[in-house]
N, C-alpha and C positions, 0 to 999 in steps of 0.2 A: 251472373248476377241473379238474385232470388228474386221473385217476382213477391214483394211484402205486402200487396195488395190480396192477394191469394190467400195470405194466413190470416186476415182477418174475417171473423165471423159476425153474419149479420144477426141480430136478435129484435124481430117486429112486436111493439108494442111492449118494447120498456125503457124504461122505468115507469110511463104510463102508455095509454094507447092513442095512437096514432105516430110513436116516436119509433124509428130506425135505426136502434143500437149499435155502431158498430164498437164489436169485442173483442176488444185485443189479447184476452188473456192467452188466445190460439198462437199468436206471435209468440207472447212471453212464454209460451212453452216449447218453443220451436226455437232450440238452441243455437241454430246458425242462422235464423232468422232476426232473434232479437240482438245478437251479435253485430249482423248486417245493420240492423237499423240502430244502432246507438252510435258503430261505426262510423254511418254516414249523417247522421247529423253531426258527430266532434268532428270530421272532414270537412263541414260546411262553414265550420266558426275556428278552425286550426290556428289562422292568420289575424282572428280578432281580439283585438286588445279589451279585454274584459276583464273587472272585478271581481263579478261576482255571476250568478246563476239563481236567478229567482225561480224555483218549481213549485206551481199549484197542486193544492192536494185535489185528488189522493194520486193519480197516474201519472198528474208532474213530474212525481218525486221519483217515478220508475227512471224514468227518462234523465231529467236533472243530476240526481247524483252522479249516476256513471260520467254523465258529461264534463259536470264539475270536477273532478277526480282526474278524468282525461287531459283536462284543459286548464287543471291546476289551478283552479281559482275557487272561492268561497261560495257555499251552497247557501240558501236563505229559501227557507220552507214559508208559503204563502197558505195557509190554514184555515178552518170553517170557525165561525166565530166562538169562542170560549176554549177552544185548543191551546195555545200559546198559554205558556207559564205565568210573564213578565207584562210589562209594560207595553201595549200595542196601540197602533193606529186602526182603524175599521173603513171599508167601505162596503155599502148595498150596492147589487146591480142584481139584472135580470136574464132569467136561463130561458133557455127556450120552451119550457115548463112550468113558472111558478119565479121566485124570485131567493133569494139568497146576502148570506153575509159572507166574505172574505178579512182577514185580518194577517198585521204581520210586527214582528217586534219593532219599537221604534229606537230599539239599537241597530238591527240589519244593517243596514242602505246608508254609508254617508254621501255628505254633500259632495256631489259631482263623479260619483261609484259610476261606471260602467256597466251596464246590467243586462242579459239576457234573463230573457222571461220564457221558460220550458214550459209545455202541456201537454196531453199527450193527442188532442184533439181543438180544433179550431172547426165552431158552430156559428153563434150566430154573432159572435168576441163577447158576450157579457162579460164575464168571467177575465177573459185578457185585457181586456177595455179596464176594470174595474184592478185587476193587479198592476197595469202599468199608473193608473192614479196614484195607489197606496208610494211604487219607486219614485214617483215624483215627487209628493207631499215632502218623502222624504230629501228631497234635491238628488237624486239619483238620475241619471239620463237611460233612457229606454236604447240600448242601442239595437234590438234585433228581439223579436217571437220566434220563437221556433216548436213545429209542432210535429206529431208522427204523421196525422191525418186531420184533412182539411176537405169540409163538407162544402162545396162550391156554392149548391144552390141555397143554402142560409144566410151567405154573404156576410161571412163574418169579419172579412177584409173592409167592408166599410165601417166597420163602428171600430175600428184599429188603420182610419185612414193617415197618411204620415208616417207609419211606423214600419221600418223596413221587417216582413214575415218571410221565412223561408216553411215550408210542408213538405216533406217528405213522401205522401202520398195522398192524391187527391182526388174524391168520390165524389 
């Protein structure tokens, strides 16, 4: 088994300072690494009856697609505000930085879709917190987050309390 913690690189003091980067582009260039880790998250949802695959941008979508694709179900890109083409829903929430818009078609998600929510990171849940609002507005049920890496001491598990997460690795 690949130790996928190993291929992540630390980056101190960005995107500003005092923040502890971690960078996964060393994964996604480590071809039997990002192989292992998209592997084992479609391993971990194999058995689950799902819709669709919500992935937040921009490193969602890494993760997301392949899964959606694996797991045969519909992909539904969650996007930074004025992205999307068409007709959207919007919510604000806050990074552990500064503060943010997400938005998503409000054709995506119907009523009562089964939905995983992909990221590639779990921080303090703004962001997750804030994309499981948008699949609900829409009547969509949250059934599972799923992330590469999950930063423990942010606790981003309590502002996504209820909502069953799976992490693949946890710093």
């Amino acid at each position: 088994m690949i130790d996928l913690a190993k291929l992540i690189r630390d980056v101190p003091d960005f995107p500003v300072e005092g923040i502890l980067f971690k960078d996964i582009t060393t994964l996604l260039n480590d071809a039997a690494g990002f192989k292992a880790a998209v592997d084992a998250l479609v391993a971990h949802y194999a058995d689950a009856e799902l819709d669709r695959i919500v992935a937040v941008e921009s490193r969602g979508f890494i993760f997301g697609a392949p899964m959606a694709y694996a797991l045969g179900v519909g992909l539904v890109p969650v996007r930074k505000l004025g992205k999307l083409p068409s007709e959207t829903i919007t919510v604000e929430y806050e990074l552990e930085y500064g503060t943010s818009q997400l938005e998503m078609h409000t054709d995506a998600i119907a009523p009562g879709d089964q939905v995983l929510i992909v990221d590639d990171l779990l921080a303090t849940g703004g962001s997750a917190r804030a994309t499981c609002e948008l699949v609900e507005r829409l009547g969509g049920h949250v059934a599972g987050l799923a992330f590469l890496i999950e930063l423990e001491a942010l606790h981003g598990r309590e502002a996504l309390d209820g909502y069953p997460i799976y992490s693949l690795i946890r710093f």
